[in-house]
Structures are given as structure tokens and as C-alpha cells.
C-alpha positions in Angstrom: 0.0 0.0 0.0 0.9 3.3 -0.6 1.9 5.7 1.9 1.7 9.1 3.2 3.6 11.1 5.6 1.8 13.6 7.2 3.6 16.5 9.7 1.6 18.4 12.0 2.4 21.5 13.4 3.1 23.3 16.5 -0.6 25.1 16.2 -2.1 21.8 15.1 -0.9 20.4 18.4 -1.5 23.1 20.8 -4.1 21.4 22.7 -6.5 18.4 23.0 -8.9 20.1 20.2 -6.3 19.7 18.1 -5.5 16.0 18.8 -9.1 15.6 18.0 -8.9 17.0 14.8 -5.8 15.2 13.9 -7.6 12.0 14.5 -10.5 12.4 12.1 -7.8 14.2 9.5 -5.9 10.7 9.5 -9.0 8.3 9.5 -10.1 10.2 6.5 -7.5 8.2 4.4 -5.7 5.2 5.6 -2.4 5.8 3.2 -1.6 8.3 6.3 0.3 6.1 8.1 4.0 8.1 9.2 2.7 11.2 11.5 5.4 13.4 12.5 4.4 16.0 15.3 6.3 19.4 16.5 6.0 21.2 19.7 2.6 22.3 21.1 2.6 25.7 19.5 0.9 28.6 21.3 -2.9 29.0 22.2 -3.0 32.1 22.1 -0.7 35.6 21.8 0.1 36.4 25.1 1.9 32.3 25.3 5.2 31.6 25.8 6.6 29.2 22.9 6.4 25.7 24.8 10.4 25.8 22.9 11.6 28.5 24.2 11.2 28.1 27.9 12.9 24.6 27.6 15.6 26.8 26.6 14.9 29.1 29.8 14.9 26.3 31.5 18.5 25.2 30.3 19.5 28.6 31.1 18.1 28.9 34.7 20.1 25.7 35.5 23.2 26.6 34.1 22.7 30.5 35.7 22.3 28.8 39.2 18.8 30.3 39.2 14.8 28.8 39.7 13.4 27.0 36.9 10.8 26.4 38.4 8.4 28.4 36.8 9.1 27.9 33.5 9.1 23.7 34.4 5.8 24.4 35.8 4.3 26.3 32.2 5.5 22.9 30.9 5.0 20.5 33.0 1.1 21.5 32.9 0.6 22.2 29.5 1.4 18.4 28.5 -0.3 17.0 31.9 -3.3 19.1 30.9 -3.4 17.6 27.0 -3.1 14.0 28.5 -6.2 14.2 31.2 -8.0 15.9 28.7 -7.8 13.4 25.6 -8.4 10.4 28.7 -4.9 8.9 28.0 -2.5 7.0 30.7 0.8 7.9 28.7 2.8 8.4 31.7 3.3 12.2 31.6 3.7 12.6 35.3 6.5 10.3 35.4 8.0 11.7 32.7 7.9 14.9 33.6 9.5 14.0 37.0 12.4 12.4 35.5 12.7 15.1 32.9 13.1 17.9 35.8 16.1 15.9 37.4 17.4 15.4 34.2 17.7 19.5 33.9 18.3 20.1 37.5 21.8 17.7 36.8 23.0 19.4 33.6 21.2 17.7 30.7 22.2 19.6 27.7 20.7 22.6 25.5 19.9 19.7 22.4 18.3 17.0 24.6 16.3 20.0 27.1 14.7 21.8 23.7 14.0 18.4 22.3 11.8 17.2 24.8 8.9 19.8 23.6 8.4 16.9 20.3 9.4 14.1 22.1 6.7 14.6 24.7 4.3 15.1 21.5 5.4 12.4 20.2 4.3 10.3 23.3 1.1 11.7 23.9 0.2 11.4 20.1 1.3 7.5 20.0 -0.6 7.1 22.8 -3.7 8.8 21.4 -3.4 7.1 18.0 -2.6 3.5 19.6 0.5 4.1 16.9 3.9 3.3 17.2 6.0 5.4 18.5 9.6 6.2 16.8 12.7 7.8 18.9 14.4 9.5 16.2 17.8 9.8 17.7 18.3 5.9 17.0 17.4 6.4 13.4 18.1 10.1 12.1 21.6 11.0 12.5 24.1 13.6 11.9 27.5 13.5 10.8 30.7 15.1 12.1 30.2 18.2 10.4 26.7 18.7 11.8 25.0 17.7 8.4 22.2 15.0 7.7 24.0 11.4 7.3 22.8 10.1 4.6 22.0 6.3 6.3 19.3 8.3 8.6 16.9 7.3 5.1 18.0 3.3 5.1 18.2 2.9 9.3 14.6 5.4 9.5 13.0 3.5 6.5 13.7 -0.2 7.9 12.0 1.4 11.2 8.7 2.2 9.2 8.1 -1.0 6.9 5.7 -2.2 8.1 3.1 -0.9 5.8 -0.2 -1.7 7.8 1.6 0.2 11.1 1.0 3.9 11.8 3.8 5.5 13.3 4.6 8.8 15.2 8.0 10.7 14.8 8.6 13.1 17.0 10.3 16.0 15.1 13.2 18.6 15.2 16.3 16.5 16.5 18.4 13.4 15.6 21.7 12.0 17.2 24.7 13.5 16.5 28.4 11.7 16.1 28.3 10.4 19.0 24.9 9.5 19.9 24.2 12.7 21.6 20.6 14.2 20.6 21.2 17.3 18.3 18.3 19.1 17.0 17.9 21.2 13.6 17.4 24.4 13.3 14.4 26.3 14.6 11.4 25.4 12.1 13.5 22.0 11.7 10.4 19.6 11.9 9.7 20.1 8.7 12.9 18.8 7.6 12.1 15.4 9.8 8.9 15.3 8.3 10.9 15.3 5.2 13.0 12.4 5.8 10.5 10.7 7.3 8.8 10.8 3.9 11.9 9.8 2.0 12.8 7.1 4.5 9.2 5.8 3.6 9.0 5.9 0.3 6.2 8.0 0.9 3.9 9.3 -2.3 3.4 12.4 -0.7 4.1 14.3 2.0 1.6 16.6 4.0 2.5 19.5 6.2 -0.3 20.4 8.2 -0.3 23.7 9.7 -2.9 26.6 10.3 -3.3 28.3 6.7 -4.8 27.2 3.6 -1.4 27.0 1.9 0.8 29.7 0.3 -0.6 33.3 -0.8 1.2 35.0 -4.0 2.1 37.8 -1.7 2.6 39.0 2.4 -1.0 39.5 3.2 0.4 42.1 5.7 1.0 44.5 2.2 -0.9 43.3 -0.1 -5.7 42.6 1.1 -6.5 38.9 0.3 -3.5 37.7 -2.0 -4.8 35.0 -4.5 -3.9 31.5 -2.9 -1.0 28.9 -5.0 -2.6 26.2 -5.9 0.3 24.8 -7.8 4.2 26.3 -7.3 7.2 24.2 -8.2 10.3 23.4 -5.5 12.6 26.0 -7.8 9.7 28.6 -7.0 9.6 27.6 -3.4 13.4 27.8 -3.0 13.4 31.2 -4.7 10.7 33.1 -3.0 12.3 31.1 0.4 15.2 32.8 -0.2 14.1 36.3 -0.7 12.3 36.3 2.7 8.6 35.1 2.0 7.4 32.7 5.2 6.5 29.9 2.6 9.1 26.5 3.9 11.5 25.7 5.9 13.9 25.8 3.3 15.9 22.9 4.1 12.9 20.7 4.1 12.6 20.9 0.6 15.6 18.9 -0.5 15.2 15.6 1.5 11.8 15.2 -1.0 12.9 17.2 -4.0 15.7 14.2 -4.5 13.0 11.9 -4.5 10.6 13.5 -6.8 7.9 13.5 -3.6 5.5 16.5 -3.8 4.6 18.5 -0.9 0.7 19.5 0.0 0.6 21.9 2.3 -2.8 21.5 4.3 -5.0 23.6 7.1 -5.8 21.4 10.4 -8.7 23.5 10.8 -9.9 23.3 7.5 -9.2 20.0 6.5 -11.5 20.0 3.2 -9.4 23.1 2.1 -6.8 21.9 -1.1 -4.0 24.1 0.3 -0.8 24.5 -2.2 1.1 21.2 -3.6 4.7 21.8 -4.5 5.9 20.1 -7.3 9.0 19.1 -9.6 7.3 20.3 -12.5 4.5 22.4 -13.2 1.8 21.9 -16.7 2.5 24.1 -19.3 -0.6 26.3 -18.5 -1.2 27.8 -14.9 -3.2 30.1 -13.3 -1.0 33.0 -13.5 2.4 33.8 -14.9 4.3 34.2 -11.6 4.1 32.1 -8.3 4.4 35.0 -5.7 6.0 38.7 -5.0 8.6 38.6 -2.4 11.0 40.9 -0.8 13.4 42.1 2.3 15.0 45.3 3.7 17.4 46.6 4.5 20.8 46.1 2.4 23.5 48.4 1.9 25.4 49.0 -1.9 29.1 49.3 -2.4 30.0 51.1 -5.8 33.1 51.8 -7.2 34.1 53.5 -10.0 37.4 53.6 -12.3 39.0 54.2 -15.7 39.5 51.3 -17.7 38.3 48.9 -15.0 37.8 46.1 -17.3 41.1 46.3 -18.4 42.6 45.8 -15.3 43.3 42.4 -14.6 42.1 40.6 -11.1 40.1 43.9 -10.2 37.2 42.0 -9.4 38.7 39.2 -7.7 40.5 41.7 -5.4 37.3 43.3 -4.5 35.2 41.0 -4.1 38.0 39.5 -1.7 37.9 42.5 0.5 34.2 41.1 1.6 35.6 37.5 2.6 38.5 39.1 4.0 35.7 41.1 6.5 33.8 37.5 6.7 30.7 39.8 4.9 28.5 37.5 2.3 27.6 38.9 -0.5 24.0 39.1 -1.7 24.3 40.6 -5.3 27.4 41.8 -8.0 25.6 44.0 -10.4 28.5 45.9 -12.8 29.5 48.0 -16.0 32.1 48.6 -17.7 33.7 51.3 -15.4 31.7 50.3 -12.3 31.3 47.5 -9.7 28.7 47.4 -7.3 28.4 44.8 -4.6 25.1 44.5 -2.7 24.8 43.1 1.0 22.5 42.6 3.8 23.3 45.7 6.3 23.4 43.5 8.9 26.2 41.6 7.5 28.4 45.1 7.5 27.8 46.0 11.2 30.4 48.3 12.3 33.0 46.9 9.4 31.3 50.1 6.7 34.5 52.2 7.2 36.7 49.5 7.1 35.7 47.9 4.1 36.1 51.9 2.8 39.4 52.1 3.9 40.5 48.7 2.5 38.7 49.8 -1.2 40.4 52.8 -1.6 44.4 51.3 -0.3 43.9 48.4 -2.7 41.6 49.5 -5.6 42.4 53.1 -5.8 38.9 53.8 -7.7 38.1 56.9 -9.0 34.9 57.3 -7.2 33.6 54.9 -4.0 30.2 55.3 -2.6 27.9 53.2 -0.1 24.3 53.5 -0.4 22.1 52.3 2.1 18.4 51.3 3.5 17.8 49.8 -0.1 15.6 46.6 -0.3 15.1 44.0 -3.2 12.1 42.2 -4.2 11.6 39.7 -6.7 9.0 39.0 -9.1 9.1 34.6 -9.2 7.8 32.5 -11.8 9.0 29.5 -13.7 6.0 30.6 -16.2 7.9 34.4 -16.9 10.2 32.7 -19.5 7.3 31.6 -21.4 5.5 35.1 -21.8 6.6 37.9 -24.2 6.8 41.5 -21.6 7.2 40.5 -18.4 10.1 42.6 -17.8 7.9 45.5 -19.5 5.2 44.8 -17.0 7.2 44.7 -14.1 9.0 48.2 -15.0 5.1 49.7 -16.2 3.6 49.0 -12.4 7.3 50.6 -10.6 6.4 53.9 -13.3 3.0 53.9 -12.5 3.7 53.4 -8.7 6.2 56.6 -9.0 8.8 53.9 -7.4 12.4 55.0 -8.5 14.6 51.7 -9.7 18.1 51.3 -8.2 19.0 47.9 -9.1 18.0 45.2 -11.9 19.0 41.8 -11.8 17.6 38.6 -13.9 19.3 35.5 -14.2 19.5 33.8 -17.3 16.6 31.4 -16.7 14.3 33.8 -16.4 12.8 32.2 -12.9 12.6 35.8 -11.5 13.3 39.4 -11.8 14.6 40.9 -8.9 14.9 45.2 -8.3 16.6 46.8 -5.8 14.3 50.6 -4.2 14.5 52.5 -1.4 13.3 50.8 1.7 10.8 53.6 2.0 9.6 52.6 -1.4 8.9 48.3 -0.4 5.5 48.2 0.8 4.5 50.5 -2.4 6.5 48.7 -5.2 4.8 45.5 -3.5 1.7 46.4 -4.0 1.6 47.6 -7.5 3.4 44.6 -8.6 0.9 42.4 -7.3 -1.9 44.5 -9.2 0.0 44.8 -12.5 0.8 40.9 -12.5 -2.5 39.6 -11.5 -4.6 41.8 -13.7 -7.1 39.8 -16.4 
């Protein structure tokens, strides 16, 4: 039988509701056999993140101060889900064992993990599933990267096709069998594996919106929903700051050719967006989504003859690795060089990297620009349509939104421009009009 893995959220387990909803979501189709589960997310906005005060927990111990309270916030929340659902999982025990476990040094990894492990437990328990420990089957290597033999040792865990198992998410083991977990967001990436390790048809992540929207909903009123989006259009509008994936997440089941649905626990009936390899050659619209951030700072030089001069590129784009400062963008003339970077990157290094310019390049001209943003216009569908460029350039002119920086790479998957912070929220907006219009 086929299978699918199915991740659910922090706000899909925040409370026994939740639990209840999961339930009916997975007896709707028995192919949902490998559930992975995060934290319990927050009820409500005035909530600590059930995460984050394991890690004040950590810190109290290591401080030499209470931890009480915060034990207590935790402690409850997961003794409150297990009276509540009827269950006999054990959580009081556990919980007393977890506290001396903190009170005698456990460390940072194996304190914030216990947030998904004790999901895990309560959700095996509720589900009469198996339950998986996934630091004796996802592992990390030396280097603090995904080993690849976390898919062959998780995937002989989960044959047995008629099972239904529950992962707890956002750690592994590392080297040397210690937990380690990922990054924040990082259940998403187990869920990932998990679906790999499987052989999983698709993989769901369940979380509390109907899928991805085109644009921020913060800037632009009711954004048109993605149906469809392909991993390349994920990874790009991922990149330029839109909440859309985890990004890592996307390469454990872009390898395998495993689409992605993206689902809403409270609206279960709603489609949300699948991600896929590839997308039909007629969508919905030309462009997946509008994306952008703020706040990056632009180093220009000028001088004579630059392309003449041999290495001159090599030796300023060195100065940046020589200041450990990444670099975002290169866009450059014949006489000019500019070199585009987050602002937070530069810090306090701004005259230093002047300094260093002007001893080793001797330009005729050096200037730094900053509180510029970029925003990109993404679309695997832009290379099939005549004007897009025009379009984009139409809406800025229209918008009054001055232009400081164009950059398209040659496959035409986006067109990114660089405008004055002041300008983002504008330029976002008439974008979004001018590329939706019928």
C-alpha cells in the first residue's frame, strides 16, 4: 500500500482540540500512516513558545537560578493535554524524571527536544500508533549535516506498511549518539526524511493556513492563494524572505521527486498549495508570488579602464571574505562595480571595508548606499510570456517607485529590483496588481 507522511504543526498540536482534529484528519485516508508532530505551538498571543522556555529552562540551570516556573508552564501544559484526551501515557513520570534530568545538567539539544518528544508520546498514545525515537534512526554527521544512512536505518523502522507511526520532530543523534536538534522550524525537515525514509507518495504538512498566498497579506488585502508552485519557486521566493518552507525541508523530497501538499488542520477540506517538480505548461498565472526584504546596503566603485585591469574583481570582491561579509548581489558596467549586502552583515565593518577599497583598488569614485531593499518577481511561467520585464517596469512607473538595481538570471525564474526601503511596501503592491490583472 501506498503511503503518506503527514507533519503536523506546533498550532495543530497546541491542545487536546487539536489531537481531536488530527484524528478524524488521519482516519479520512488510511495511506496516512507516518505522523510526524512538532511542539505544542501557542494558544493564544500572550503564550510563551512551549520551545523557548525549555531553553529558559537550560539557562536557569546553568545560571544557578529557579526553573521552576518555566518547568511548571511545561509541565502542565502536557499534563493538561493528556487528562484531557483520557490517556494513561505516563506524563507525570515523565515529567519527574525530565526535571532531574535538567536540575543535573542535561544539555541545551536533549532540554529543547523534549517539547516533540513529549508530543510524540502523547500522540502515539492517542493514535494506539507506534511510536519512533528519532535519535536511533536520524543521525548527523561530524560536520553537523544529515548522514545520509538516517533514510536506510529510519526506513527499515517504518516497513511495516499496515503500522502507523509517530515521529517526534526537530532533532536526531549527532556523532556520538548525543541528541542534536535542527534548526528552529527544523520539523519540517524530519517530516521530510521521514517521507523519504518511507517511500512515501506524498508528504503533507499540516499547519494553520490554507497553503501559500502570492504575496505577504500584511501588504498586499487577500493575495490569490498557489494552488500549484514548483520546488525551484519555493526555493526562490524562500530565499528572498517570504514565510513559505522551511527551506531545508525541501531537499530531503525534491531528490525523490515526492510533492509537498501543504494543508490547514482547521480546514481540513481546504486543497491548500502542492509543490511540485514540475508544473503543466498552462497555470493560473504567470508568476508564483511577490517577495522581498530590507534593509541592504550597496558598495560602488568607479574607475577608468576597469575592465582592463586584470584581477580587479577578484580583489574586491576578496575585500568582503576578508571582513567575513557574504555577499547578496554583483551588479557591474564597464567602469563600475557594485556589490550588494544585507546591512546586517556590514555591522560596524562600513569604514573598514572603505578604507581597504580605496588602499587596494584606488577607484576613481567609492560610494555606499544604504536602506535599499530587493524584491523579486518569481515565476517559472515568466520565461514563457513575451513582456514580463515591461510589465514589471510599467507598475514601478506607474507606482512613481524609483529603480536602483535590476538583476535577472538567465533562466528567467525571476526578476529581482533593488528601491529605497521607504519605497517596499508601495513597489509590492503595484506589482501584485500589474501581475494579477485579467
Amino acid at each position: 500500500m501506498s503511503r503518506i507522511t503527514s507533519k503536523f504543526g506546533g498550532s495543530s498540536v497546541a491542545d487536546s482540540r487539536q489531537f481531536l482534529k488530527i484524528r478524524d484528519i488521519l482516519d479520512r485516508d488510511p495511506r496516512r500512516r507516518v505522523i510526524v508532530v512538532s511542539a505544542p505551538g501557542k494558544r493564544h498571543s500572550g503564550e510563551a513558545k512551549l520551545t523557548d522556555l525549555l531553553y529558559m529552562c537550560h539557562e536557569a540551570v546553568r545560571k544557578n537560578m529557579p526553573l521552576e516556573a518555566p518547568f511548571a508552564l511545561i509541565r502542565d501544559r502536557f499534563l493538561e493535554i493528556e487528562k484531557e484526551l483520557g490517556l494513561n501515557a505516563g506524563m507525570a513520570a515523565e515529567m519527574e524524571a525530565f526535571h532531574k534530568q535538567i536540575v543535573n545538567g542535561a544539555d541545551r539539544n536533549f532540554i529543547a527536544a523534549r517539547g516533540e518528544y513529549f508530543s510524540g508520546r502523547l500522540m502515539a498514545a492517542f493514535l494506539g500508533a507506534e511510536f519512533v525515537e528519532p535519535a536511533e534512526c536520524i543521525f548527523f554527521d561530524k560536520t553537523g549535516r544529515l548522514d545520509p544512512r538516517s533514510y536506510e536505518t529510519l526506513g527499515a523502522r517504518l516497513k511495516d506498511e499496515s503500522k502507523r507511526y509517530v515521529i517526534p520532530g526537530f532533532y536526531g543523534a549527532d556523532a556520538h549518539g548525543q541528541v542534536k536538534t535542527f534548526s528552529r522550524g527544523g520539523s519540517d525537515i524530519s517530516g521530510a526524511i521521514a517521507a523519504r525514509a518511507s517511500r512515501s507518495e506524498l508528504y503533507e504538512n499540516w499547519t494553520d493556513v490554507s497553503g501559500l498566498l502570492m504575496a505577504d497579506p500584511r501588504i498586499v488585502e487577500n493575495p490569490h492563494p498557489l494552488d500549484l508552485v514548483s520546488y525551484r519557486e519555493i526555493r526562490e521566493l524562500s530565499y528572498m524572505g517570504a514565510s513559505v518552507f522551511h527551506d531545508e525541508a525541501i531537499a530531503p523530497v525534491r531528490e525523490a521527486g515526492i510533492p509537498i501538499n501543504i494543508r490547514n488542520t482547521n480546514k481540513p477540506d481546504d486543497a491548500g498549495t502542492l509543490i511540485v517538480a514540475k508544473l503543466p505548461e498552462v497555470t493560473q498565472y504567470d508568476i508564483a508570488g511577490i517577495a522581498g526584504k530590507k534593509n541592504f546596503s550597496l558598495f560602488t566603485v568607479e574607475k577608468n579602464m576597469m575592465n582592463k585591469e586584470v584581477g580587479f574583481a577578484r580583489r574586491f570582491l576578496g575585500l568582503f571574505e576578508t571582513h567575513g561579509v557574504s555577499i547578496e548581489h554583483c551588479p557591474t558596467s564597464i567602469d563600475s562595480m557594485s556589490v550588494l549586502i544585507a546591512s546586517e552583515e556590514i555591522g560596524d565593518k562600513s569604514e573598514a571595508l572603505r578604507e581597504d577599497a580605496q588602499r587596494i583598488l584606488q577607484p576613481d569614485k567609492l560610494e555606499v548606499e544604504s536602506e535599499l531593499c530587493l524584491i523579486a518577481v518569481v515565476g517559472e511561467g515568466m520565461a514563457r510570456q513575451i513582456g514580463m520585464a515591461a510589465k514589471v517596469f510599467k507598475a514601478l512607473a506607474e507606482a512613481k517607485v524609483n529603480v536602483r538595481i535590476i538583476d535577472q538570471g538567465a533562466s528567467e525564474l525571476n526578476i529581482i529590483i533593488g528601491v529605497a526601503n521607504a519605497d517596499y511596501e508601495k513597489a509590492i503592491r503595484a506589482l501584485y496588481a500589474e501581475m494579477t490583472r485579467r
